[in-house]
C-alpha positions as a LaTeX table, in Angstrom:
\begin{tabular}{lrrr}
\hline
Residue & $x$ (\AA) & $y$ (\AA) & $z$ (\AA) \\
\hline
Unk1 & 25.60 & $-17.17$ & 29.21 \\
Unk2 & 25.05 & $-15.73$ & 26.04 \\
Unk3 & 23.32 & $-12.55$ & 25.03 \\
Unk4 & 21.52 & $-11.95$ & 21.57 \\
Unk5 & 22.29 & $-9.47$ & 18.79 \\
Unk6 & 20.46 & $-6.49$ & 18.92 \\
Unk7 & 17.75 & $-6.89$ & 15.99 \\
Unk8 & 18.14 & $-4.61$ & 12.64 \\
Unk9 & 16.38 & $-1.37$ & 12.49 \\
Unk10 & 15.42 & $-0.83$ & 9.03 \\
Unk11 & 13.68 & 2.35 & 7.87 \\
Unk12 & 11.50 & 1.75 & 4.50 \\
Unk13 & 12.40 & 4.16 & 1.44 \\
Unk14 & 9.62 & 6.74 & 0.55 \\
Unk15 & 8.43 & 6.38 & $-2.54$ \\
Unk16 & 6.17 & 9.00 & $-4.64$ \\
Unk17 & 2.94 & 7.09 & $-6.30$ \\
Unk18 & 3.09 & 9.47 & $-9.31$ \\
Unk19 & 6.61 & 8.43 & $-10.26$ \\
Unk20 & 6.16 & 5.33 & $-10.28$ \\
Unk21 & 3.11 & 5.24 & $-12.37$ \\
Unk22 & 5.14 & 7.38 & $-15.22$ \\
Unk23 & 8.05 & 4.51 & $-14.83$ \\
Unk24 & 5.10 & 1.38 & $-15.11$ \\
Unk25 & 3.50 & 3.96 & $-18.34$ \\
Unk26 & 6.62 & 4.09 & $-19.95$ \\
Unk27 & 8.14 & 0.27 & $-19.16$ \\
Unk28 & 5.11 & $-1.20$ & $-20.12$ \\
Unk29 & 2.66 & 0.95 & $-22.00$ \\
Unk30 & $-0.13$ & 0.62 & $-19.77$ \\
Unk31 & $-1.29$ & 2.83 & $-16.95$ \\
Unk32 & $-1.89$ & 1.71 & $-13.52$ \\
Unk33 & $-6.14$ & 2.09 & $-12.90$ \\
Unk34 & $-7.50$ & 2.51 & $-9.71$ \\
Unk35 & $-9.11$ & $-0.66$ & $-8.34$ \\
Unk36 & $-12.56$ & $-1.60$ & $-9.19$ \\
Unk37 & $-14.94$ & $-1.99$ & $-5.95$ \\
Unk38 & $-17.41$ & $-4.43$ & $-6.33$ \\
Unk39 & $-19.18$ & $-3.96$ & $-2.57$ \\
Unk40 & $-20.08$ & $-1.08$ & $-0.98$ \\
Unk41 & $-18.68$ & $-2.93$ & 2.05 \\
Unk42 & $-15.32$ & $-2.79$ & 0.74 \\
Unk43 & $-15.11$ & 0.98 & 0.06 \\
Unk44 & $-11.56$ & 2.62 & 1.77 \\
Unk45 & $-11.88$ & 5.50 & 4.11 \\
Unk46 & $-10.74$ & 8.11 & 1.48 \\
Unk47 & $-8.46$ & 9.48 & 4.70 \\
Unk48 & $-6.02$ & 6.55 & 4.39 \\
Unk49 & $-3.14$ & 6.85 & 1.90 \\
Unk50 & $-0.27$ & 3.94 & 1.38 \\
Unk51 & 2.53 & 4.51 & 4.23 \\
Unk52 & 5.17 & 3.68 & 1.66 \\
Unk53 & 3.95 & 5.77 & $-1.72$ \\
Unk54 & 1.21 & 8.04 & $-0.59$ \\
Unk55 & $-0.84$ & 6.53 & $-3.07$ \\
Unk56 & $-4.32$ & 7.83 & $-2.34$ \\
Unk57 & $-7.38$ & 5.31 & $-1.45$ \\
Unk58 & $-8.30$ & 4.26 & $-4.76$ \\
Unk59 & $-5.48$ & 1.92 & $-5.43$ \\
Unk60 & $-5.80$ & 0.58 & $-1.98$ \\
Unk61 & $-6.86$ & $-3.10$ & $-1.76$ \\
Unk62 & $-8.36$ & $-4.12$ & 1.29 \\
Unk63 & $-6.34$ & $-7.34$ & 1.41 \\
Unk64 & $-8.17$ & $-9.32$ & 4.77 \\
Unk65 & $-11.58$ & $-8.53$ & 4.31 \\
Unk66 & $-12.18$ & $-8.14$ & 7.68 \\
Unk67 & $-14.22$ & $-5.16$ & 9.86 \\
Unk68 & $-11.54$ & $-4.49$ & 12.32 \\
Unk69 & $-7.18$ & $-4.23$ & 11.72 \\
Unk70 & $-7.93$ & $-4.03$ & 8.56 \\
Unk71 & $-4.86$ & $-5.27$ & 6.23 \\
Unk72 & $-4.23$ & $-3.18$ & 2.98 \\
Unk73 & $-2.40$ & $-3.70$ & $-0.28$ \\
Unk74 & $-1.46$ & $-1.28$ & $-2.10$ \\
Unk75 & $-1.72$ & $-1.49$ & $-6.18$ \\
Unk76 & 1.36 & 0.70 & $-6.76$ \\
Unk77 & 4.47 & $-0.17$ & $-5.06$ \\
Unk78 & 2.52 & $-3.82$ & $-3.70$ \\
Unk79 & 2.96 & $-2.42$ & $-0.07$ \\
Unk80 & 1.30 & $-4.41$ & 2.94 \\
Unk81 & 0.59 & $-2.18$ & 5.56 \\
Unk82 & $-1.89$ & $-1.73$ & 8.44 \\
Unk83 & $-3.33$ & 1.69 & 9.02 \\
Unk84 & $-2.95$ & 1.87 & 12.26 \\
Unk85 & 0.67 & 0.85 & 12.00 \\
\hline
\end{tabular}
Protein backbone atom coordinates (compact mmCIF):
# COMPACT_ATOMS: atom_id res chain seq x y z
CA UNK A 1 0.00 0.00 0.00
CA UNK A 2 0.96 3.22 -1.05
CA UNK A 3 0.18 6.63 0.37
CA UNK A 4 0.02 9.97 -1.72
CA UNK A 5 2.15 13.12 -1.51
CA UNK A 6 0.80 15.67 0.46
CA UNK A 7 -0.53 18.36 -2.20
CA UNK A 8 1.45 21.89 -2.57
CA UNK A 9 0.32 24.77 -0.56
CA UNK A 10 0.91 27.76 -2.54
CA UNK A 11 0.20 31.26 -1.23
CA UNK A 12 -0.50 33.90 -4.23
CA UNK A 13 1.84 37.13 -4.22
CA UNK A 14 0.00 40.46 -3.36
CA UNK A 15 0.11 42.71 -5.83
CA UNK A 16 -0.76 46.65 -5.62
CA UNK A 17 -3.27 47.71 -8.69
CA UNK A 18 -1.63 51.18 -8.81
CA UNK A 19 1.82 49.79 -9.57
CA UNK A 20 1.03 47.95 -11.98
CA UNK A 21 -0.91 50.42 -13.93
CA UNK A 22 2.35 52.92 -13.79
CA UNK A 23 4.47 49.67 -15.16
CA UNK A 24 1.52 48.94 -18.21
CA UNK A 25 1.68 53.34 -18.64
CA UNK A 26 5.17 53.30 -19.00
CA UNK A 27 5.76 49.71 -21.08
CA UNK A 28 3.21 50.53 -23.34
CA UNK A 29 2.02 54.09 -23.38
CA UNK A 30 -1.46 53.48 -22.70
CA UNK A 31 -3.36 53.52 -19.45
CA UNK A 32 -5.43 50.76 -18.21
CA UNK A 33 -9.48 52.22 -18.28
CA UNK A 34 -11.94 50.92 -16.18
CA UNK A 35 -14.35 48.56 -17.96
CA UNK A 36 -17.26 49.82 -19.83
CA UNK A 37 -20.77 48.35 -18.47
CA UNK A 38 -23.16 47.94 -20.99
CA UNK A 39 -26.21 46.46 -18.54
CA UNK A 40 -27.31 47.64 -15.53
CA UNK A 41 -27.49 43.92 -14.73
CA UNK A 42 -23.90 43.59 -14.85
CA UNK A 43 -22.96 46.41 -12.44
CA UNK A 44 -20.22 45.02 -9.48
CA UNK A 45 -21.09 45.49 -5.89
CA UNK A 46 -18.68 48.48 -5.41
CA UNK A 47 -17.73 46.40 -1.92
CA UNK A 48 -15.76 43.77 -3.86
CA UNK A 49 -12.10 44.49 -4.72
CA UNK A 50 -9.66 41.85 -6.71
CA UNK A 51 -8.19 39.29 -3.95
CA UNK A 52 -4.86 39.43 -5.74
CA UNK A 53 -4.35 43.47 -6.57
CA UNK A 54 -7.01 45.25 -4.64
CA UNK A 55 -8.07 46.67 -7.73
CA UNK A 56 -11.36 48.37 -6.91
CA UNK A 57 -14.80 47.30 -8.78
CA UNK A 58 -14.44 49.13 -11.85
CA UNK A 59 -11.90 46.96 -13.51
CA UNK A 60 -13.75 43.96 -12.36
CA UNK A 61 -15.26 41.81 -15.16
CA UNK A 62 -17.97 39.71 -14.24
CA UNK A 63 -16.59 36.77 -16.21
CA UNK A 64 -19.85 33.97 -15.86
CA UNK A 65 -22.66 36.08 -16.18
CA UNK A 66 -24.50 34.36 -13.84
CA UNK A 67 -26.86 35.64 -10.59
CA UNK A 68 -25.33 33.45 -8.03
CA UNK A 69 -21.10 32.36 -7.43
CA UNK A 70 -20.49 34.85 -9.45
CA UNK A 71 -16.93 34.40 -11.31
CA UNK A 72 -14.78 37.66 -11.71
CA UNK A 73 -11.88 38.76 -13.86
CA UNK A 74 -10.00 41.17 -13.05
CA UNK A 75 -8.61 43.80 -15.87
CA UNK A 76 -5.32 44.45 -14.05
CA UNK A 77 -3.29 41.58 -13.04
CA UNK A 78 -6.05 39.05 -15.25
CA UNK A 79 -6.94 37.41 -11.81
CA UNK A 80 -9.90 34.77 -11.66
CA UNK A 81 -11.32 34.79 -8.45
CA UNK A 82 -14.68 34.14 -6.72
CA UNK A 83 -15.78 36.53 -4.05
CA UNK A 84 -16.71 34.39 -1.77
CA UNK A 85 -13.45 32.52 -2.05
Amino acid sequence: MTVDELPKVVTSEKLDYKLLMQEHLTKNGKAIKPVKRRNESQTIDPAIHCSCCQAPSDYLYLNNGRAQDNQYQCKICHNLFNYKN
